[in-house]
C-alpha positions as CSV (number, residue, x, y, z in Angstrom):
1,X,-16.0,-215.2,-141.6
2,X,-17.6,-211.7,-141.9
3,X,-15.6,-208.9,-142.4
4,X,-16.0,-205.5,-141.0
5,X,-17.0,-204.2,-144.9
6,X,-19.9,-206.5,-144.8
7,X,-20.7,-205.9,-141.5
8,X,-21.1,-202.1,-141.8
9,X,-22.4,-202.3,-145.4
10,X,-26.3,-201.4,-144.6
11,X,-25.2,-198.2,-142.9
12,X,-22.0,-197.0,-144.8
13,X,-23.9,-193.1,-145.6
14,X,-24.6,-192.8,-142.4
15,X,-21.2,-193.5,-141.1
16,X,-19.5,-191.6,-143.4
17,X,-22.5,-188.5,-141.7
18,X,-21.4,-189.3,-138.5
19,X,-17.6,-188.8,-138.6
20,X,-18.3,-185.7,-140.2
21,X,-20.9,-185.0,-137.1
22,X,-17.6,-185.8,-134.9
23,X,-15.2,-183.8,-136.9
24,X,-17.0,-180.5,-136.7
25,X,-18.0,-181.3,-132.9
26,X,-14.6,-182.4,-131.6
27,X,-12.3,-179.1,-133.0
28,X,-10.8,-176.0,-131.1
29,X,-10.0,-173.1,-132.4
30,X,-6.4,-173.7,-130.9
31,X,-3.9,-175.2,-133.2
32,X,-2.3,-176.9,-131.0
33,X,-5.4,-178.5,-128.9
34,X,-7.0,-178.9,-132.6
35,X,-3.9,-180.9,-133.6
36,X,-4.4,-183.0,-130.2
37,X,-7.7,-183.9,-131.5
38,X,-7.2,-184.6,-135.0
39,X,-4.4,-187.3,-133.8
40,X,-6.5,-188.9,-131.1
41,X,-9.8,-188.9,-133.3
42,X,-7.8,-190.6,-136.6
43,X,-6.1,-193.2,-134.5
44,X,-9.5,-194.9,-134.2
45,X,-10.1,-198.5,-134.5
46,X,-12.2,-200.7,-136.5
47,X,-15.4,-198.6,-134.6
48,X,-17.4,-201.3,-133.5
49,X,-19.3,-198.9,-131.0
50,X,-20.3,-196.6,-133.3
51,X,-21.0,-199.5,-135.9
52,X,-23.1,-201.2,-133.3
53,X,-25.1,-197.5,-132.6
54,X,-25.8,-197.1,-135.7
55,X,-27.6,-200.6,-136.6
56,X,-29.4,-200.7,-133.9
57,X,-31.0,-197.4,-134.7
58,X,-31.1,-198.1,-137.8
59,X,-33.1,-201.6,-136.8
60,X,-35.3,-199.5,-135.1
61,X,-36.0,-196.4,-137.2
62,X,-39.1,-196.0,-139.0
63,X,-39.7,-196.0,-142.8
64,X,-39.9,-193.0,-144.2
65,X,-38.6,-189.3,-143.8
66,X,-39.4,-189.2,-140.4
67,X,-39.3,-186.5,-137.8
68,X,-36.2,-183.8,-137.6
69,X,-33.3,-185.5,-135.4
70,X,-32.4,-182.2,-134.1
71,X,-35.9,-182.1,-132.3
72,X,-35.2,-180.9,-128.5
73,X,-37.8,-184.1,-127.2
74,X,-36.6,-187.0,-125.7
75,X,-37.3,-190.3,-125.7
76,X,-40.7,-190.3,-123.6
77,X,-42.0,-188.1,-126.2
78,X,-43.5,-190.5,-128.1
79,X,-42.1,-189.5,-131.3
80,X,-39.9,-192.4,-133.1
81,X,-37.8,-190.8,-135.5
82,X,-34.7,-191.6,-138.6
83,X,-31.6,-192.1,-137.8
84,X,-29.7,-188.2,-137.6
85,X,-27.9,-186.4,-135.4
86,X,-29.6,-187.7,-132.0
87,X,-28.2,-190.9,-133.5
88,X,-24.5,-189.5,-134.2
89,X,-24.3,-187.7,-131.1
90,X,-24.8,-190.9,-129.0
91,X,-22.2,-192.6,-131.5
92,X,-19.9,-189.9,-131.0
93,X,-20.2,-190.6,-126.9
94,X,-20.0,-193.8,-126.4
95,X,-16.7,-193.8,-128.9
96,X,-15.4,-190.4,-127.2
97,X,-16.1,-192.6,-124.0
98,X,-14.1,-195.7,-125.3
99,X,-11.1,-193.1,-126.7
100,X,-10.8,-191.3,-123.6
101,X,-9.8,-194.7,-121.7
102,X,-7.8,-195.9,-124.1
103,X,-5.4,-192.6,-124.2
104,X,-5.8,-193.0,-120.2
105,X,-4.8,-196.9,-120.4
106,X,-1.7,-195.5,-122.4
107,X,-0.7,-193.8,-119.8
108,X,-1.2,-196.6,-116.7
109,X,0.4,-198.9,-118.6
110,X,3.4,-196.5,-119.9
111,X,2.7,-197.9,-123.4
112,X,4.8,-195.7,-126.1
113,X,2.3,-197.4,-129.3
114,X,-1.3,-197.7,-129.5
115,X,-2.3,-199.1,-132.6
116,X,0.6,-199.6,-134.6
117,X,1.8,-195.7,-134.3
118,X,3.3,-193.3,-131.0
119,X,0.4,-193.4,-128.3
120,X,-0.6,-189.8,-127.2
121,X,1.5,-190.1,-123.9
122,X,4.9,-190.8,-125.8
123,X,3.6,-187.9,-128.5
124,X,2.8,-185.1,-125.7
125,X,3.8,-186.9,-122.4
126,X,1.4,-188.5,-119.5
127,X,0.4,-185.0,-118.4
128,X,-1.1,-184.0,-121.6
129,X,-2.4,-186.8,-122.7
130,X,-4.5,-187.7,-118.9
131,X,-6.0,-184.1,-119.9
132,X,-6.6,-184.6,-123.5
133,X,-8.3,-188.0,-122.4
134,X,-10.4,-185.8,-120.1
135,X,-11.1,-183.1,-122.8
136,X,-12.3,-185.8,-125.5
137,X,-15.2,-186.8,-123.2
138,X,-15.8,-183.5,-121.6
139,X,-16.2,-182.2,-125.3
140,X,-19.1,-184.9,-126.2
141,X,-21.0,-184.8,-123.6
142,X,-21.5,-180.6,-123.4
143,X,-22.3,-181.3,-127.3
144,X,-25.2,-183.3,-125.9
145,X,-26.3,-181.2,-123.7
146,X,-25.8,-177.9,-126.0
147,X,-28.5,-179.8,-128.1
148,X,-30.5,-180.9,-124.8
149,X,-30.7,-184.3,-125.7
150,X,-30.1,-185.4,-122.1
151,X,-31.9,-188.8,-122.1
152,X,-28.8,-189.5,-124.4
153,X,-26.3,-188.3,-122.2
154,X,-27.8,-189.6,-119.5
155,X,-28.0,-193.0,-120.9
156,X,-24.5,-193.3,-122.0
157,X,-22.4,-191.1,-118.9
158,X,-24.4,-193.1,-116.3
159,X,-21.6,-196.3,-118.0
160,X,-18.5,-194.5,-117.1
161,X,-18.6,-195.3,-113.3
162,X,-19.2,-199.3,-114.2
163,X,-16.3,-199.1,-116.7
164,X,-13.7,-197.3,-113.6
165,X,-15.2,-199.3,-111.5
166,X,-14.4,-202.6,-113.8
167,X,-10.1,-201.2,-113.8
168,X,-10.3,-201.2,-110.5
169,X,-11.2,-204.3,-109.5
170,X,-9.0,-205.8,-112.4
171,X,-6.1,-203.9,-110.7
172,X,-7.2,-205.1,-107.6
173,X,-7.0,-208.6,-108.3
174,X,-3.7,-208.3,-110.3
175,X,-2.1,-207.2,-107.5
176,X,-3.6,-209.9,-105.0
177,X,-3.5,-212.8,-107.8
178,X,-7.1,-214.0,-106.2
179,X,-9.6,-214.5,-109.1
180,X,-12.9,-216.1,-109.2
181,X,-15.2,-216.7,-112.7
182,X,-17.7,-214.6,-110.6
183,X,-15.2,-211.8,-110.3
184,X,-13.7,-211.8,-114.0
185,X,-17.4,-212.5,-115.5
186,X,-18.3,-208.9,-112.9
187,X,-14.9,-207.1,-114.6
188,X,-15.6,-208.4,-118.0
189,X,-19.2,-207.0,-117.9
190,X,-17.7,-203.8,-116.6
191,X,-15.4,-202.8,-118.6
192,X,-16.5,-204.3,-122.2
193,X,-19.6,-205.4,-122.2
194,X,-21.1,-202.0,-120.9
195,X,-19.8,-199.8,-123.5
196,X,-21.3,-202.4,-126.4
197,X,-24.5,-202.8,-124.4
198,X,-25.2,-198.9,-124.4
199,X,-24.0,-198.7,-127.8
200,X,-26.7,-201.0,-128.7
201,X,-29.3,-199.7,-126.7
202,X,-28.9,-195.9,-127.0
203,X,-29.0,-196.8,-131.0
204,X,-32.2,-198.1,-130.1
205,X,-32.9,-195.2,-127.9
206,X,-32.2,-192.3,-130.3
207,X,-34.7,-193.0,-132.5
208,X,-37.4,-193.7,-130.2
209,X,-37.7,-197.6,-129.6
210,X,-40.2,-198.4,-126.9
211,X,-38.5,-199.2,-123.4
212,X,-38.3,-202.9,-124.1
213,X,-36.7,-203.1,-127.5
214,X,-34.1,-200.5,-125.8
215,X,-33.3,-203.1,-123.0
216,X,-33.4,-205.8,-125.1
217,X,-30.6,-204.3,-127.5
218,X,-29.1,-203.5,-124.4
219,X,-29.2,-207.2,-123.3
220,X,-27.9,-207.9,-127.0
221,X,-24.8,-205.4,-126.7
222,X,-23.5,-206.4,-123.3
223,X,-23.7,-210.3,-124.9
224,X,-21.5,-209.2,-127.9
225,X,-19.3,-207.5,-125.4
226,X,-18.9,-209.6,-123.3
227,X,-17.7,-212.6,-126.0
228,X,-15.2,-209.8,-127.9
229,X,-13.9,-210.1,-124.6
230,X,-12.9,-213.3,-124.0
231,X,-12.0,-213.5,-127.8
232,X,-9.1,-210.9,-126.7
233,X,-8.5,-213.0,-123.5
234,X,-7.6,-215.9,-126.3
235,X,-5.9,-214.0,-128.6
236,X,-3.6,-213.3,-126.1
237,X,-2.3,-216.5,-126.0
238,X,-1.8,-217.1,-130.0
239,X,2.0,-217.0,-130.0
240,X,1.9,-216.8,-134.0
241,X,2.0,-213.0,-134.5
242,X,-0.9,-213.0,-136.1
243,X,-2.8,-211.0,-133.8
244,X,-0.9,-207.6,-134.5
245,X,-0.3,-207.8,-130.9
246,X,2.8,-209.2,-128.7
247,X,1.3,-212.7,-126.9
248,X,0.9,-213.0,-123.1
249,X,0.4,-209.4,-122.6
250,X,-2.1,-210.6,-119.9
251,X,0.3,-213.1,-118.2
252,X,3.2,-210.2,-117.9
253,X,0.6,-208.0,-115.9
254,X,-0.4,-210.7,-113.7
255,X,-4.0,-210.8,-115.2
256,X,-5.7,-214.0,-114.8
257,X,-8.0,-214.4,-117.2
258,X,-10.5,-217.2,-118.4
259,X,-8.3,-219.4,-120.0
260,X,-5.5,-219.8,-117.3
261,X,-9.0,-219.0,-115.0
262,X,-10.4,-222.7,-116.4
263,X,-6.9,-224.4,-115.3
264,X,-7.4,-223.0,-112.1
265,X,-10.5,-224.0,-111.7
266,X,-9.8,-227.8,-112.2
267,X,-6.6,-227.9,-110.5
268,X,-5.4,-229.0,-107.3
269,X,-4.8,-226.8,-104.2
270,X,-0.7,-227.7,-104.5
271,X,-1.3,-227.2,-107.9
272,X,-3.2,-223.8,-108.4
273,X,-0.1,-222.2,-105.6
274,X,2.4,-223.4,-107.8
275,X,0.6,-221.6,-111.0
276,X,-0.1,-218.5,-108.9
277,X,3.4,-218.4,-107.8
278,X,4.8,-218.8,-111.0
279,X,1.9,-215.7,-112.4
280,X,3.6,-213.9,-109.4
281,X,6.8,-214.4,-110.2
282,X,6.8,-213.1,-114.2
283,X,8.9,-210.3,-113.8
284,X,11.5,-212.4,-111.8
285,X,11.6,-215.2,-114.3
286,X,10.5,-214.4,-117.7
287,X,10.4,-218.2,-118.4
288,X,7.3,-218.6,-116.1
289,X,5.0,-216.8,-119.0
290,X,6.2,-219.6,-121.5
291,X,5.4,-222.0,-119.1
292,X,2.2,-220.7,-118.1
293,X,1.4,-220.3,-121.4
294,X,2.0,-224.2,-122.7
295,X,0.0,-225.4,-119.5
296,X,-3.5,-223.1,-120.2
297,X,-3.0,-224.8,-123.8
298,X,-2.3,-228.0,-122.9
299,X,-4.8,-228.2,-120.3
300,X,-7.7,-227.4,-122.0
301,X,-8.2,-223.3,-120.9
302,X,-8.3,-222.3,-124.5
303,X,-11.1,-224.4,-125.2
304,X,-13.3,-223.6,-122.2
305,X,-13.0,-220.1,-122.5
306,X,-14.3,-220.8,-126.3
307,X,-17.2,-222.5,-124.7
308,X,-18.1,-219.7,-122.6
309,X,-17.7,-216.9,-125.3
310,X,-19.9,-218.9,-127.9
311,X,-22.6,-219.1,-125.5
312,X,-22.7,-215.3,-125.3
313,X,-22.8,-215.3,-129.1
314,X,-25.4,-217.7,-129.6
315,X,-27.9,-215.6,-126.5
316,X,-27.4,-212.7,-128.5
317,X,-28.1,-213.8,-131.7
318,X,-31.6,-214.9,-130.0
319,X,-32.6,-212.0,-128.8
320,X,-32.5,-211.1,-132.7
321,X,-34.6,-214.0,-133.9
322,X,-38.2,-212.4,-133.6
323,X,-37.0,-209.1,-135.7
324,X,-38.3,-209.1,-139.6
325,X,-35.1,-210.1,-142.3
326,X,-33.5,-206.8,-142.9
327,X,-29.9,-206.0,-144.2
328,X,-29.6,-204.3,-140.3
329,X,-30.3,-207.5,-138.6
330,X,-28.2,-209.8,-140.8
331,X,-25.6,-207.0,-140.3
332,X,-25.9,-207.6,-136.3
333,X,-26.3,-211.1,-136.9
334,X,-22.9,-211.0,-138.5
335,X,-21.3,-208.5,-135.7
336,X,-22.1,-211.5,-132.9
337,X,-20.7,-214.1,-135.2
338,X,-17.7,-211.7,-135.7
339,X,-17.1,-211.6,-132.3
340,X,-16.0,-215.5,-132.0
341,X,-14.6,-215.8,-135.5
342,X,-12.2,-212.6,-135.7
343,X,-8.4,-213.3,-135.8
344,X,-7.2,-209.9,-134.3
């Protein structure tokens, strides 16, 4: 498998340009707000979004010098242009974007630890960190439109009402316990697959792609997101602890995703009530997760919902076949087969 070194090797300078294009755009001159931001901004993942930004652009960017990034044209200018700081600043909002949900998913679900360390709400408490959340995006997005770049912001803010809308219906249907592959494919798209697709496409975007090769990276991102997805949705059920994180997360909050989905789906009438009403019932009786757990596995839900994400994979890595060989696309090429193959 990939790793994430190999992965990001063809754009490691401009990575390293683009965090310092975030540092200097996400400070205050308060100490106390700066320190808020220093903490939320180095908690940051493995940064797939911005990874994904960055290739794509990169994929896309003519040879050469090129034109100044900091140019106040858009897109239906005409003019294609390197990667810069159009490119960072669509990086930086699409991961400001991601961020600000995460600290706000903190707080819904009253977690104390987001990646291994205090979450903001158990560091400042729920009220400061729904408002630093808040202030993380508001930040990046007047950046962009300081430096009138609005097809940017336009193109990445217009993905924040899909991605509330995606939590709603998921907490919708975690409190009714009614689930369709219709539904959870419509949530999955939502909430993941959206923020990877307009990575991928505002990459393409920023440095002046034509309209098609922006939808088709588009098309490309929302594929990846959508199989890093349901690779979560099984790595929830790896009991071994090699994940990082605790299993059955999923099954505690009543989330029925594609793996127990699949069971569902090829059980009985008496049988799906009894499975629901044991999913209802977690809270009551732990020992209903452990057996809701051995039944997806036994019954074949790990291996559908394998099925399912591998086809994702293997659309996106089409979309990439009529592109020239280029460290860039065998970068992306290893991103989609990341997605499958990861263990955490």
């Amino acid at each position: 498998m990939s790793t994430t070194e190999e992965i990001r090797r063809p754009i490691v300078e401009q990575l390293a340009e683009y965090e310092r294009f975030m540092v200097r755009n996400m400070r205050s001159d308060s100490e106390y707000v700066g320190g808020i931001l220093d903490y939320i901004i180095s908690g940051g993942g493995k940064g797939f979004r911005p990874m994904t930004v960055l290739l794509c652009a990169s994929l896309h960017a003519p040879s050469g010098r090129g034109v100044d990034a900091d140019a106040n044209s858009g897109a239906g200018s005409g003019v294609r242009r390197t990667v810069g700081a159009r490119t960072y600043l669509a990086a930086m909002l699409v991961e400001m974007m991601h961020t600000a949900s995460l600290v706000h998913d903190d707080v819904i679900d009253e977690s104390d630890t987001r990646r291994g360390r205090p979450s903001m709400r158990a560091m400042a408490g729920s009220r400061a960190a729904v408002i630093a959340g808040d202030m993380i995006l508001a930040k990046s997005i007047v950046c962009g439109l300081d430096s009138a770049q609005y097809d940017i912001v336009d193109y990445v803010v217009r993905a924040m009402s899909e991605l509330c809308e995606g939590e709603l219906i998921q907490s919708e249907q975690s409190r009714k316990l009614e689930m369709t592959r219709e539904i959870y494919l419509d949530i999955i798209g939502k909430k993941t697959a959206v923020l990877f697709g307009v990575s991928a496409g505002v990459g393409a975007l920023s440095v002046g792609a034509p309209r098609g090769a922006v939808a088709e990276m588009r098309e490309f991102g929302e594929l990846i997101g959508r199989a890093f997805q349901i690779k979560d949705d099984i790595l929830d059920y790896d009991v071994s602890g090699d994940t990082g994180k605790p299993a059955c997360n999923d099954l505690r909050e009543r989330k029925i995703t594609l793996p127990l989905l699949a069971v569902l789906e090829r059980s009985s009438p008496e049988r799906r009530a009894e499975l629901l009403a044991r999913l209802a019932a977690v809270a009551d009786d732990p020992e209903n997760i452990a057996y809701l757990h051995d039944t997806v596995v036994a019954e074949g839900g790990i291996e559908e919902a394998e099925r399912v994400m591998r086809s994702y994979v293997d659309r996106a890595v089409v979309i990439l076949a009529p592109y020239p060989s280029s460290p860039c696309k065998t970068s992306l090429e290893m991103l989609a087969a990341y997605a499958a193959e990861r263990k955490k």
